[in-house]
Backbone as CSV, one residue per row, in Angstrom:
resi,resn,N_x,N_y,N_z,CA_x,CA_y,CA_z,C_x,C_y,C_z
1,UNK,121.489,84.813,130.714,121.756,83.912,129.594,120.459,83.215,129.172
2,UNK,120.564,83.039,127.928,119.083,82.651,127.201,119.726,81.247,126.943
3,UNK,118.515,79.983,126.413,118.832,79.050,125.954,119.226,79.202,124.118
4,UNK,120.097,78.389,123.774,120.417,78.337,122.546,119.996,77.070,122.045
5,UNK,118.962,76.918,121.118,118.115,76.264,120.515,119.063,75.609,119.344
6,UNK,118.374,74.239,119.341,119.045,73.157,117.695,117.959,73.936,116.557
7,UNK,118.266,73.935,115.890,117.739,74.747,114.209,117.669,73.513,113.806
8,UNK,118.202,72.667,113.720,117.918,71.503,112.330,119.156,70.628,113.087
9,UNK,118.481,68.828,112.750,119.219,67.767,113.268,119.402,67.340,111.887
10,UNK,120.645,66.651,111.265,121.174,66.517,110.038,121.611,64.803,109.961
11,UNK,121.117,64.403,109.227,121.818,62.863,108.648,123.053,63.096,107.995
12,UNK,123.779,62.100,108.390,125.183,62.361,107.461,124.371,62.114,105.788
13,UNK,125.100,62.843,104.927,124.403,63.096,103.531,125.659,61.655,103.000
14,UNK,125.361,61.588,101.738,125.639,59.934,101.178,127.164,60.308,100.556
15,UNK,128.374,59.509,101.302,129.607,59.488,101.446,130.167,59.756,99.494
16,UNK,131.142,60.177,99.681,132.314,60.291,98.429,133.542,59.904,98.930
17,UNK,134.558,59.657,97.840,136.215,59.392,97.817,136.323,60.448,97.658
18,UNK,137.356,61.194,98.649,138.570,62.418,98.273,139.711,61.433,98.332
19,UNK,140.258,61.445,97.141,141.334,60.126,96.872,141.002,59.099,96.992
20,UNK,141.989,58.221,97.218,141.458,56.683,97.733,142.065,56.357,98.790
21,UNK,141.789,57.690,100.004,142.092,57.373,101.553,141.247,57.592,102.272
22,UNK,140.106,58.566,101.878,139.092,59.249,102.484,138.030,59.242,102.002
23,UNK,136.846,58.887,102.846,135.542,58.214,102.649,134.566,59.459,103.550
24,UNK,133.969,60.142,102.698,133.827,61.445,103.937,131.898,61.480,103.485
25,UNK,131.617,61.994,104.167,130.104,62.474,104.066,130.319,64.173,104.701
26,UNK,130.043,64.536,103.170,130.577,66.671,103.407,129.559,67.123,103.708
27,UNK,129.203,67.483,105.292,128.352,68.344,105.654,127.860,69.826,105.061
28,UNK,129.532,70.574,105.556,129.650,71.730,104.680,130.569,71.856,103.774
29,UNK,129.750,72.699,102.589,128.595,73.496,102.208,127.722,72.140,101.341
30,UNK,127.738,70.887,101.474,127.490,69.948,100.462,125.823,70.128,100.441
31,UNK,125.171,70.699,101.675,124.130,70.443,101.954,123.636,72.154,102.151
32,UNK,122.054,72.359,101.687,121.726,73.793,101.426,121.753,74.616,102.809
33,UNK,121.210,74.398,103.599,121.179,74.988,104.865,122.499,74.662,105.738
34,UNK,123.942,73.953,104.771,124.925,74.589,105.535,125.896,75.054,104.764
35,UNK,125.479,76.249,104.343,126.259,77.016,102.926,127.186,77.534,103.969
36,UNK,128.843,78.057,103.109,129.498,78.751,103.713,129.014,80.275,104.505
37,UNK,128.375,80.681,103.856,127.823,81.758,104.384,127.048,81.798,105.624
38,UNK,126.489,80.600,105.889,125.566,80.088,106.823,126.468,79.823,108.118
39,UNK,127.804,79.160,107.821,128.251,78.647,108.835,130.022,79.148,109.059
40,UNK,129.716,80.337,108.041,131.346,80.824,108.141,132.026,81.227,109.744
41,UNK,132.567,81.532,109.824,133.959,80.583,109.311,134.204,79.164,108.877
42,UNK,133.429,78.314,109.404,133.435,77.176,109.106,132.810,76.538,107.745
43,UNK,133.908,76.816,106.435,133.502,76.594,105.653,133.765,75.720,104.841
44,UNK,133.969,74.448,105.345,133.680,72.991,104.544,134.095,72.077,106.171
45,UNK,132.933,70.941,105.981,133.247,69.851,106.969,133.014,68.392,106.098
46,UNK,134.191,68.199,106.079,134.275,66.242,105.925,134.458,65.330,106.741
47,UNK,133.380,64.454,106.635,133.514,63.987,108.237,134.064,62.136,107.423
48,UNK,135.278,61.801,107.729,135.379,60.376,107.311,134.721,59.789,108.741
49,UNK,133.264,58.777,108.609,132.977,58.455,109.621,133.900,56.850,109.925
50,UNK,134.032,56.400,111.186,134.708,55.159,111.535,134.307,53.868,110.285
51,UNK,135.490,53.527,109.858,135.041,52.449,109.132,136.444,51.780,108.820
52,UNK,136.908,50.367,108.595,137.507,49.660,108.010,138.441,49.551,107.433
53,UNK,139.462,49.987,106.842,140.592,49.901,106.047,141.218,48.742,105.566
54,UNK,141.422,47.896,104.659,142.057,46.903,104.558,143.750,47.003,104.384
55,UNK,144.226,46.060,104.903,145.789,46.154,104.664,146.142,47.035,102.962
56,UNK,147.101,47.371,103.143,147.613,47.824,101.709,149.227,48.392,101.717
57,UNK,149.985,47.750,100.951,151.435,48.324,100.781,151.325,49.289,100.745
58,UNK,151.177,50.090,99.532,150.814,51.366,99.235,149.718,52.401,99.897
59,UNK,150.302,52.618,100.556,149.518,53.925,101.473,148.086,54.565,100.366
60,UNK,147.179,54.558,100.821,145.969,55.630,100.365,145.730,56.660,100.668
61,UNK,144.983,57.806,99.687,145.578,59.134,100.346,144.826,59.833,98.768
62,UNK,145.643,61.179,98.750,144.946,62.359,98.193,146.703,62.597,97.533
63,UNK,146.954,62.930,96.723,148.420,63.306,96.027,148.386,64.755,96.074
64,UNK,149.219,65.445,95.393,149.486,66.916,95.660,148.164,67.512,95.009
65,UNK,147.926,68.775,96.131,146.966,69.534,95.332,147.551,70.955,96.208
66,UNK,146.694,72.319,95.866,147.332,73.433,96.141,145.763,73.810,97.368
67,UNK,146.499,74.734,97.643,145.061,75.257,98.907,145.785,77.286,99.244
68,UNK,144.396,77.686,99.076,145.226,79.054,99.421,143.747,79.794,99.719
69,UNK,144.464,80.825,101.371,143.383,81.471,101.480,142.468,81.060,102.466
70,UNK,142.485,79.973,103.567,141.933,79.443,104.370,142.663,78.510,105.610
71,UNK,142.533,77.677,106.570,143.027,77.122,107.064,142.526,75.393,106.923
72,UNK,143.291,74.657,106.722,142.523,73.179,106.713,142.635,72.662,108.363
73,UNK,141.608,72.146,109.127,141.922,71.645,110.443,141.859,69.736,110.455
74,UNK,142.666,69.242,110.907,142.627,67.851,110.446,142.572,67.285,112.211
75,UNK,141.294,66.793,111.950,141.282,65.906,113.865,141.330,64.466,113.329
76,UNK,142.273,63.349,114.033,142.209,62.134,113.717,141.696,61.599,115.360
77,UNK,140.585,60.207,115.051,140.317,59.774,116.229,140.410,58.604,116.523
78,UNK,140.721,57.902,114.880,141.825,56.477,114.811,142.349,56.404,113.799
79,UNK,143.351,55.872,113.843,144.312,55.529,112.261,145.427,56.508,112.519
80,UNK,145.644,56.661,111.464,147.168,58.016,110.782,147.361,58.392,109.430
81,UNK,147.445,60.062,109.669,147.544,60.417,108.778,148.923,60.988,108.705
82,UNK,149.471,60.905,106.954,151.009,61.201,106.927,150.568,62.596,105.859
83,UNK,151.606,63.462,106.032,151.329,64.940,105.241,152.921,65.393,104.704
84,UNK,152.588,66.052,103.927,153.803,66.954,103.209,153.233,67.764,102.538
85,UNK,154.239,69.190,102.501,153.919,70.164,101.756,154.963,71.081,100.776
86,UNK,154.720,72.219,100.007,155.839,72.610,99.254,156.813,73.383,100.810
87,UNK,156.732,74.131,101.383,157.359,74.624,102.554,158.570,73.460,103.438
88,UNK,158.161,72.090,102.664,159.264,71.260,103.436,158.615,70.769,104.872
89,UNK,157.049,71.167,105.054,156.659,70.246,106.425,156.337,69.163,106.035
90,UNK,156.627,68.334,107.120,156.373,66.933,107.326,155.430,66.776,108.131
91,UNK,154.540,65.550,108.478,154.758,64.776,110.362,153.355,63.932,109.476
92,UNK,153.196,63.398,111.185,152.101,62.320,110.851,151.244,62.485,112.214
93,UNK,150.053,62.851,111.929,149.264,62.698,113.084,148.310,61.652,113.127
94,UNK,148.554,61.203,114.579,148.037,59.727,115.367,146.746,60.141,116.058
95,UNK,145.763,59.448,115.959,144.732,59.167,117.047,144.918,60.693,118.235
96,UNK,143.947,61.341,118.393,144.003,62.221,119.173,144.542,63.799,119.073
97,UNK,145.595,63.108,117.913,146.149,64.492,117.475,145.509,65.384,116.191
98,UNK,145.723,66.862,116.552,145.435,67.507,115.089,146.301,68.094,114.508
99,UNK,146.501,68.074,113.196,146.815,69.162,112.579,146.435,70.768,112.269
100,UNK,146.961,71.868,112.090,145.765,72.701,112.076,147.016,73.770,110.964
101,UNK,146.871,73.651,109.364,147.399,74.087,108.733,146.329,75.414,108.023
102,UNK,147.671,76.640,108.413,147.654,77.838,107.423,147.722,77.898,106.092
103,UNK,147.193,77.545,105.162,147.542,77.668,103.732,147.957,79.100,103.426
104,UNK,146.791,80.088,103.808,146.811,81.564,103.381,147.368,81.881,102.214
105,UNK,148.366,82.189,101.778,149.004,82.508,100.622,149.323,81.659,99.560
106,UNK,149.054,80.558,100.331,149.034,79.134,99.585,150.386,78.182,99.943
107,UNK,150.143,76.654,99.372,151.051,75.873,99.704,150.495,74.456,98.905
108,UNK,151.486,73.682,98.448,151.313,72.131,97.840,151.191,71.667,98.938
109,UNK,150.295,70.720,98.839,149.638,69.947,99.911,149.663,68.105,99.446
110,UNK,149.748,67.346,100.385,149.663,65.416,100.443,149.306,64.941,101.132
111,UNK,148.137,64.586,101.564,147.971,63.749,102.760,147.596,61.819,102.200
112,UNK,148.394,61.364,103.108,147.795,60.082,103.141,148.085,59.371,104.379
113,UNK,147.483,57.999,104.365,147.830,56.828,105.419,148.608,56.804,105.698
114,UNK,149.224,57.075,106.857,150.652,57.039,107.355,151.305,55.261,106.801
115,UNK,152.560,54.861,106.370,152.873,53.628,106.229,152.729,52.535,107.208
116,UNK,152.863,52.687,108.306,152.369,51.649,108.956,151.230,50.861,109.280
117,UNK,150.096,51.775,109.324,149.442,51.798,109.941,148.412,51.384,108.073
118,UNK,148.755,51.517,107.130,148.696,51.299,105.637,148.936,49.451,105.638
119,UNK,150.191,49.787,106.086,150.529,48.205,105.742,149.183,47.174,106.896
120,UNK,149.331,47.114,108.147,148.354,46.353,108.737,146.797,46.837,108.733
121,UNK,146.103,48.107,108.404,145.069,48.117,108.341,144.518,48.672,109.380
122,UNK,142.748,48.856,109.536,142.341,49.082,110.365,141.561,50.605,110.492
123,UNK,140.662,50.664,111.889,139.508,51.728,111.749,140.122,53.070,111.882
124,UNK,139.801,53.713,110.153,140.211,54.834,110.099,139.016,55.925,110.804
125,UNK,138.925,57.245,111.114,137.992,57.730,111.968,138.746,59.131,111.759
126,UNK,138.156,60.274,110.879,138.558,61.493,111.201,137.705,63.103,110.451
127,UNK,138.111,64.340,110.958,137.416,65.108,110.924,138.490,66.239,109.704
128,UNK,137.910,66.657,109.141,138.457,68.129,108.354,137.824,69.176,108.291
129,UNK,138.049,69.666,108.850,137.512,70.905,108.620,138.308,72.434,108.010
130,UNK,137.930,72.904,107.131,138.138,74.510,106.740,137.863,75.476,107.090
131,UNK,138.739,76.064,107.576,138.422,77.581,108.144,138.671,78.813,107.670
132,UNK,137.856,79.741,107.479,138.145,80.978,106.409,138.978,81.908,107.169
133,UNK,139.805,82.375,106.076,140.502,83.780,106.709,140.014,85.107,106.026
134,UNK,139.665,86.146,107.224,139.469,87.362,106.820,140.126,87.990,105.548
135,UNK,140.232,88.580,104.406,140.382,89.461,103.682,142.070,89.647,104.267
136,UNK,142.353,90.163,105.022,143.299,91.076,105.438,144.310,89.736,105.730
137,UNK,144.303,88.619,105.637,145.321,87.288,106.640,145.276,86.647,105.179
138,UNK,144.538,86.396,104.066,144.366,85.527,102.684,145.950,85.398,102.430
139,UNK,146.429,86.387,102.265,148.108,86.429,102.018,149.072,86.667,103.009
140,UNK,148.784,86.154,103.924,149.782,86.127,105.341,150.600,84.524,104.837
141,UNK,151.928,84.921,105.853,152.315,83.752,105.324,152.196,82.142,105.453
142,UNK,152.503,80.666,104.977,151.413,79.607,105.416,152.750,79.014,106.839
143,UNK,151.917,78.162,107.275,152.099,77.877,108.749,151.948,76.699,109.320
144,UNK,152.280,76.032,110.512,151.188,74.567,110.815,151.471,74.789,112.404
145,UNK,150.551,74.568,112.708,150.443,73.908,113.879,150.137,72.453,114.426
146,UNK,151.552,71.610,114.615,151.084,70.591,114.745,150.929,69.964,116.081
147,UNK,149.506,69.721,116.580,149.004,69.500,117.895,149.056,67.924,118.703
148,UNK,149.578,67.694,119.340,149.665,66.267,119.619,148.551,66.191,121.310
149,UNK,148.057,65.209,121.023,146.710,65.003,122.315,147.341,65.252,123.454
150,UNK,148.914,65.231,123.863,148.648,65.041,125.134,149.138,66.722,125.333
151,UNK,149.275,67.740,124.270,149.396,69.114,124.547,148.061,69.814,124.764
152,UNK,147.027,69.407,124.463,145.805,69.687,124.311,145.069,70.181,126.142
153,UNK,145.041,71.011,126.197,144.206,71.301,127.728,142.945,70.746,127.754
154,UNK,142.506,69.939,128.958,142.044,69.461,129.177,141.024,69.374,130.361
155,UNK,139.793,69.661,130.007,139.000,70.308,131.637,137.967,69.331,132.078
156,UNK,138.508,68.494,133.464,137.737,67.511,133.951,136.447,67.925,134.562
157,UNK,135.408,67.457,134.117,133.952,67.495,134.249,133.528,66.990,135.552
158,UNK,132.516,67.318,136.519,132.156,67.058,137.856,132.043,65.365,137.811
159,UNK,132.146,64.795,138.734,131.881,63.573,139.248,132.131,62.435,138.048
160,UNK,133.252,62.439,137.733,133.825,61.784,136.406,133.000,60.998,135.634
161,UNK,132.353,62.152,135.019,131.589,62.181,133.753,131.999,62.625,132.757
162,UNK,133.788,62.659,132.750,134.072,63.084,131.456,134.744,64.509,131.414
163,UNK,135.113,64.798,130.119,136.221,65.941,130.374,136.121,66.254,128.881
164,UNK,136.393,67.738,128.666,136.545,68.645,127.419,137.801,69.217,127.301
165,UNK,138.318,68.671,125.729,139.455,69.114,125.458,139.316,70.544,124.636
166,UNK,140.011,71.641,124.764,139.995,72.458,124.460,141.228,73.137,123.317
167,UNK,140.358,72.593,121.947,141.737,72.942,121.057,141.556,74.448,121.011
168,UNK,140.510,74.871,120.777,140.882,76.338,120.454,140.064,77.133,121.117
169,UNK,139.916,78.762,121.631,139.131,79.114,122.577,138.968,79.373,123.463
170,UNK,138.112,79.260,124.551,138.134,78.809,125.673,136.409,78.104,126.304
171,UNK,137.293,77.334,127.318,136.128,76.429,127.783,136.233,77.140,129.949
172,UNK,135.311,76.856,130.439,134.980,77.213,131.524,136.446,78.671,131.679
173,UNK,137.313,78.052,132.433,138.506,79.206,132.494,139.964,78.869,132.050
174,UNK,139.559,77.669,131.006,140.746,77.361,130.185,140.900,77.571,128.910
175,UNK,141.950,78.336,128.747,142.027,78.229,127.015,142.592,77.171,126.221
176,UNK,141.916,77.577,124.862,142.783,76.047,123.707,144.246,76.222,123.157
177,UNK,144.878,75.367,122.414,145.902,75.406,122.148,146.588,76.146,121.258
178,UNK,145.242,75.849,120.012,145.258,76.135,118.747,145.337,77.954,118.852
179,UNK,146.263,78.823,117.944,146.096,80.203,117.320,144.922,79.940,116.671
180,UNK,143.965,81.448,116.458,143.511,81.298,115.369,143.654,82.662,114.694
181,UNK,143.118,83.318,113.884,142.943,84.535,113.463,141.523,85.384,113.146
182,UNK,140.380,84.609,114.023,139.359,85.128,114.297,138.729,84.659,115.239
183,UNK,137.762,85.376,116.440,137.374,84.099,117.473,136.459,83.111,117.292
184,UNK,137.024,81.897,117.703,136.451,81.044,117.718,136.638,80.268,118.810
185,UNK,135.704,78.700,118.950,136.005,77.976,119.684,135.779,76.600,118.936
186,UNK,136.685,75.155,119.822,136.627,74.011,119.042,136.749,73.046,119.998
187,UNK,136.543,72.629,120.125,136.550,71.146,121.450,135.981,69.877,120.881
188,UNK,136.162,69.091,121.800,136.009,67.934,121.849,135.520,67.370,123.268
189,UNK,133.945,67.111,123.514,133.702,66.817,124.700,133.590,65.470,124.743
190,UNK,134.613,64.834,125.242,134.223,63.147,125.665,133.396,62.717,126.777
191,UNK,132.490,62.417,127.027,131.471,62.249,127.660,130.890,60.618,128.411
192,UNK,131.237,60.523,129.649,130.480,59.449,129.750,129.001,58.692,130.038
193,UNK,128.644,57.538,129.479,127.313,57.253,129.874,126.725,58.185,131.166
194,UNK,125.481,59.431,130.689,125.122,60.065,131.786,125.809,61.153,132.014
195,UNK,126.675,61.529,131.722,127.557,62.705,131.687,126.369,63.780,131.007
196,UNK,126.988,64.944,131.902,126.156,66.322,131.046,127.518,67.255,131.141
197,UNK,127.575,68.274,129.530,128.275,69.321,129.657,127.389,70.627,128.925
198,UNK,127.694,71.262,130.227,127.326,72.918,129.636,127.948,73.871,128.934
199,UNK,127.698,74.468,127.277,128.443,75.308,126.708,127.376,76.849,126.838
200,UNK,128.456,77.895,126.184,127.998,79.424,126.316,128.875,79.882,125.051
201,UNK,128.164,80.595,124.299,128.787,81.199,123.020,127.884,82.211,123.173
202,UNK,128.651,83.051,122.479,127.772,84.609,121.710,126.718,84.324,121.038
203,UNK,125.656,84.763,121.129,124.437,84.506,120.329,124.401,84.308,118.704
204,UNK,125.338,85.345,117.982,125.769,85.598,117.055,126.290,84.476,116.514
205,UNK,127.478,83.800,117.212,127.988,83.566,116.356,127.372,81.716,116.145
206,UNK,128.307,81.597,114.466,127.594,80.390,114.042,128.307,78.475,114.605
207,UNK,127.699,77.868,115.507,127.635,77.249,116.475,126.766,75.622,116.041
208,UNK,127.832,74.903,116.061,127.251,73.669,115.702,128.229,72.531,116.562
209,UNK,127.309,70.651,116.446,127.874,69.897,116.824,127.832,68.650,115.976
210,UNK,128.965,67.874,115.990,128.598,66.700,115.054,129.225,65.518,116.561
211,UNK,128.197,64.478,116.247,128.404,63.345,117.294,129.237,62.223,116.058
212,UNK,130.328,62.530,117.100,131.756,61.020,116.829,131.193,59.833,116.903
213,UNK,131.069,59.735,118.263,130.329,58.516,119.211,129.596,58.561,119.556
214,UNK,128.958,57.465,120.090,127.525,57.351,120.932,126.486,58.149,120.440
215,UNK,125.976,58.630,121.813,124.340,59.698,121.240,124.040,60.807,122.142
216,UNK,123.748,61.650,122.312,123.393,62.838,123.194,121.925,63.570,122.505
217,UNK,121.536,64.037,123.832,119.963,64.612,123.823,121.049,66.223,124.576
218,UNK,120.475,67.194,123.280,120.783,68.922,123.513,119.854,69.262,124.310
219,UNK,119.826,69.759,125.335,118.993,70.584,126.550,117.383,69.590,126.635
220,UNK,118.173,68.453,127.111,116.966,67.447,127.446,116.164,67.046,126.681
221,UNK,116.482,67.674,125.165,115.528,67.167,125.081,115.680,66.531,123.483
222,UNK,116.559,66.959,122.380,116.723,67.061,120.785,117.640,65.428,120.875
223,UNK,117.438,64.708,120.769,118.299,64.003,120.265,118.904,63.605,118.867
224,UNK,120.335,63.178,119.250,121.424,63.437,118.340,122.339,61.978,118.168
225,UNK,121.909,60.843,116.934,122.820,60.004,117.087,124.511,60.226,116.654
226,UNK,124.981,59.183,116.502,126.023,58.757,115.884,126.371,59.197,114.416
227,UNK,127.211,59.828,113.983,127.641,60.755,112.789,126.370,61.788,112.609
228,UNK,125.723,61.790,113.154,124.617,63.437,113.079,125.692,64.480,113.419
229,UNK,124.498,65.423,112.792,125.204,67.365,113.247,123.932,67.700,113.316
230,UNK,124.347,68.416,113.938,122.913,69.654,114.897,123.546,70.776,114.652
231,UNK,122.693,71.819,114.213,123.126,73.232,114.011,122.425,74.167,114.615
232,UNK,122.862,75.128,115.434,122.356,75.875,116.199,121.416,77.311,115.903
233,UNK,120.779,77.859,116.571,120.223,78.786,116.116,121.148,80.282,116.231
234,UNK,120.934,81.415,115.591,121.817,82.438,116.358,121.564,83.280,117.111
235,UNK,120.554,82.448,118.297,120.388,83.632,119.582,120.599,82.543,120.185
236,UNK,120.197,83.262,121.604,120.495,82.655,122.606,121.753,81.842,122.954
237,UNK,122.733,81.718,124.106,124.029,81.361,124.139,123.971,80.165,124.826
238,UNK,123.458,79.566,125.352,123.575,78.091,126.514,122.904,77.096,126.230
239,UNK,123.702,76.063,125.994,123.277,74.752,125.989,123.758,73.661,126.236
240,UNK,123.224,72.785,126.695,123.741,71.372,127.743,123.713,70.039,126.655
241,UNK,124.656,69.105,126.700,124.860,68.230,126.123,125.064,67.065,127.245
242,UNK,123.883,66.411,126.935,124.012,64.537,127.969,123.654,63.795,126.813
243,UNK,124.737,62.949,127.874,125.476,61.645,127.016,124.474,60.460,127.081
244,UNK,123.492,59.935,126.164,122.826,59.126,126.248,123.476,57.497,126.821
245,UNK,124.510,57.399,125.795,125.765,56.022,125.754,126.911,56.916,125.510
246,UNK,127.606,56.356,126.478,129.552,57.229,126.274,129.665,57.623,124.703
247,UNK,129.928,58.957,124.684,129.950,59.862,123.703,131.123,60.859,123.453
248,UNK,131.735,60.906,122.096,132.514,61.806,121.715,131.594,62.997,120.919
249,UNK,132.149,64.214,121.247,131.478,65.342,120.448,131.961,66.716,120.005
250,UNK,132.059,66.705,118.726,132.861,67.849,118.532,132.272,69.373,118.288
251,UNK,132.784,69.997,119.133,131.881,71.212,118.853,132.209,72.564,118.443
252,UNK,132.043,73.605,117.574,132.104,74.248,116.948,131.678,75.235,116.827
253,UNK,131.844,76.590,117.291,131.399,77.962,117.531,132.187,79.292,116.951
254,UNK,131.750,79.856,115.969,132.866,81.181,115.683,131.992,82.199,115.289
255,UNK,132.454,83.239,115.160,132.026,84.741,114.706,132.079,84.616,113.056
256,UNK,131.014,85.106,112.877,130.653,85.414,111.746,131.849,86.129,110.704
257,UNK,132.564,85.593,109.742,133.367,86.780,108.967,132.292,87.380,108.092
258,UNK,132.276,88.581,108.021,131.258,89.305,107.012,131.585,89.920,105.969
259,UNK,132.078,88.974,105.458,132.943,89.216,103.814,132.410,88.820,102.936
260,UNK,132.265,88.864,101.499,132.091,88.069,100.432,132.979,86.871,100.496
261,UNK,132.635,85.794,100.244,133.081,84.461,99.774,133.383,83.729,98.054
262,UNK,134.224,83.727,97.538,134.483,83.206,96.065,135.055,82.062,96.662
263,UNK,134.640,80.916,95.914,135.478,79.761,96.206,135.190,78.471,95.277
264,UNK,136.449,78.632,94.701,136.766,76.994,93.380,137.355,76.399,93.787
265,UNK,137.214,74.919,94.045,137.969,73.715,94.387,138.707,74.540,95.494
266,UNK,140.315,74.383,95.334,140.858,74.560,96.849,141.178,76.015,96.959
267,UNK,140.620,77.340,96.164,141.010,78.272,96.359,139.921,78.786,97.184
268,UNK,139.925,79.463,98.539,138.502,80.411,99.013,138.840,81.994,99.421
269,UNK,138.866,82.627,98.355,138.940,84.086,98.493,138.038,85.375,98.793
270,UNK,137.802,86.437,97.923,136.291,86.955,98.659,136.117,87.623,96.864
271,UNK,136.759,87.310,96.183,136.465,87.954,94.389,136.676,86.957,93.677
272,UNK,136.151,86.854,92.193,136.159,85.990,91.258,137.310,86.536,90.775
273,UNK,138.093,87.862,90.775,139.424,88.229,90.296,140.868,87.363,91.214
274,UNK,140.740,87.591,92.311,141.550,86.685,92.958,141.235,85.228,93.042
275,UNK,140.731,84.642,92.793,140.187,83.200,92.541,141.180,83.238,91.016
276,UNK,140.797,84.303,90.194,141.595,83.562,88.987,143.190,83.764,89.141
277,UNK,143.748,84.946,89.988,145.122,85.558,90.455,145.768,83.902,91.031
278,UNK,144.599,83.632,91.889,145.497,81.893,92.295,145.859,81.107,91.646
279,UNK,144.948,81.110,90.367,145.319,80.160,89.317,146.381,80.474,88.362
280,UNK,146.694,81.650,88.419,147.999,81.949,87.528,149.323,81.903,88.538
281,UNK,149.016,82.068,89.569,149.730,82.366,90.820,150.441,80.870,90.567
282,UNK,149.420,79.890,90.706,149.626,78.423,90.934,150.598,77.763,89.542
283,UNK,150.369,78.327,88.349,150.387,78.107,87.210,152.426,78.665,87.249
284,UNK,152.539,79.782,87.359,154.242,80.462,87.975,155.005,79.400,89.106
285,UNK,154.456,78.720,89.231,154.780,78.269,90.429,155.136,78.425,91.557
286,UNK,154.127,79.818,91.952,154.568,80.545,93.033,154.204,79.595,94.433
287,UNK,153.386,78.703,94.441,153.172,77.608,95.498,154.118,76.873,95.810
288,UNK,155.730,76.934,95.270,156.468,75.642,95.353,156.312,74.581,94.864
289,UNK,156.942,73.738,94.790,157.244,72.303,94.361,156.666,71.152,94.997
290,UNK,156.252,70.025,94.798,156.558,69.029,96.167,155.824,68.019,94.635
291,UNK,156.931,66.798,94.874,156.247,65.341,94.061,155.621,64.733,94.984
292,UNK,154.704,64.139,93.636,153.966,63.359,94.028,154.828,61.783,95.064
């Protein structure tokens, strides 16, 4: 095993509203060196970093929009988020939990502030990420997986320094929770002051980390604060993560899809012909219903 080298340490780039629930700084593709192509499968990251919420009756949030052709992954690490879709799913994921929705063929989509947690306020903190589907899954049918923290496997680290949750993948000789439909891996290493964890991926594939919490130095030596991403190189497979100050870290490794990419607002297909097929698709109302 070779070492796997940081390529580039990243500032969170300067925040936007997706609605008026989400305060995100879009890693990917917002920024040139992390184009979809660069980091596919992983092709859009919004990172809402920890911040503030003030009380509000009315829940904040994003109203219906359509998505087809990808997977949306939703990690919350405080607050709540409430969801609905045309398919008739519900739920609300809390602190710890993810969502991890199939659009593929498409589906009406809602997310906002769960009501309670709307009405008193408080530090919202969460991750989205998009994941592409191969050519052959775009029109499979849509799906959810909804993940709650304490289903999540969980692999305790030597001399309690901490432990890696394993949503999708696998970590030492445990696997994640999450299906996916190409390999990948996704975790979450919580880390304490002084804690070190060792990862191994395929050289190939495209492999990154964004710090939640605290701060970590990559193989002794790159350091990485608080809302940074580090993006990896594509050789070499091993690299160690210590925890400067108790640290959350999410990390991110998949195989390359080697497809063409088309992608408008929420459609990501691999032709400018099916990009417009969604929009008439959407237009029939073949996505279902769901009010605002």
């Amino acid at each position: 095993m070779t070492i796997k080298k940081v390529e580039s340490i990243i500032a969170p780039p300067a925040p936007h509203m997706v609605g008026d629930g989400f305060r995100v700084h879009n890693f990917i593709p917002h920024l040139e060196e992390l184009s979809r192509e660069r980091m596919n499968p992983f092709i859009l990251l919004d990172y809402n970093a920890k911040m503030e919420f003030s009380p509000r009756k009315e829940p904040r949030g994003v109203g219906v929009h359509p998505h087809r052709g990808f997977e949306t992954v939703t990690i919350v690490y405080k607050g709540k988020v409430a969801h609905h879709d045309s398919r008739g799913n519900s739920g609300v994921i809390g602190p710890g939990d993810i969502q991890w929705m199939t659009a593929a063929s498409g589906v009406l989509h809602k997310e906002y502030h769960e009501e309670s947690f709307s009405r008193k306020g408080g530090e919202f903190h969460i991750v989205q990420l998009w994941i592409n589907l191969p050519a052959r899954d775009k029109k499979a049918d849509p799906k959810y997986q909804s993940i709650e923290n304490s289903q999540i496997p969980k692999v305790e680290l030597p001399d309690n320094t901490g432990m890696v949750e394993v949503i999708a993948g696998r970590y030492q000789n445990t696997n994640g929770i999450a299906s996916t439909f190409t390999p990948m891996h996704l975790f979450n290493a919580k880390l304490n002051k002084g804690g070190n964890a060792e990862f191994s991926f395929p050289a190939d594939y495209n492999t990154a980390i964004l710090v939640v919490e605290g701060s970590v130095k990559i193989n002794n030596n790159e350091l990485v604060p608080t809302d940074y991403f580090a993006l990896f190189e594509t050789k070499g497979e091993t690299f160690t993560i210590h925890a400067v100050n108790k640290a959350t870290v999410l990390i991110m490794s998949g195989e390359p899809i080697k497809e063409p990419i088309a992608a408008y607002g929420p459609f990501v297909m691999n032709n400018v012909a099916e990009l417009k097929q969604a929009y008439i698709d959407l237009g029939a109302g073949k996505f279902g219903k769901l009010d605002d």
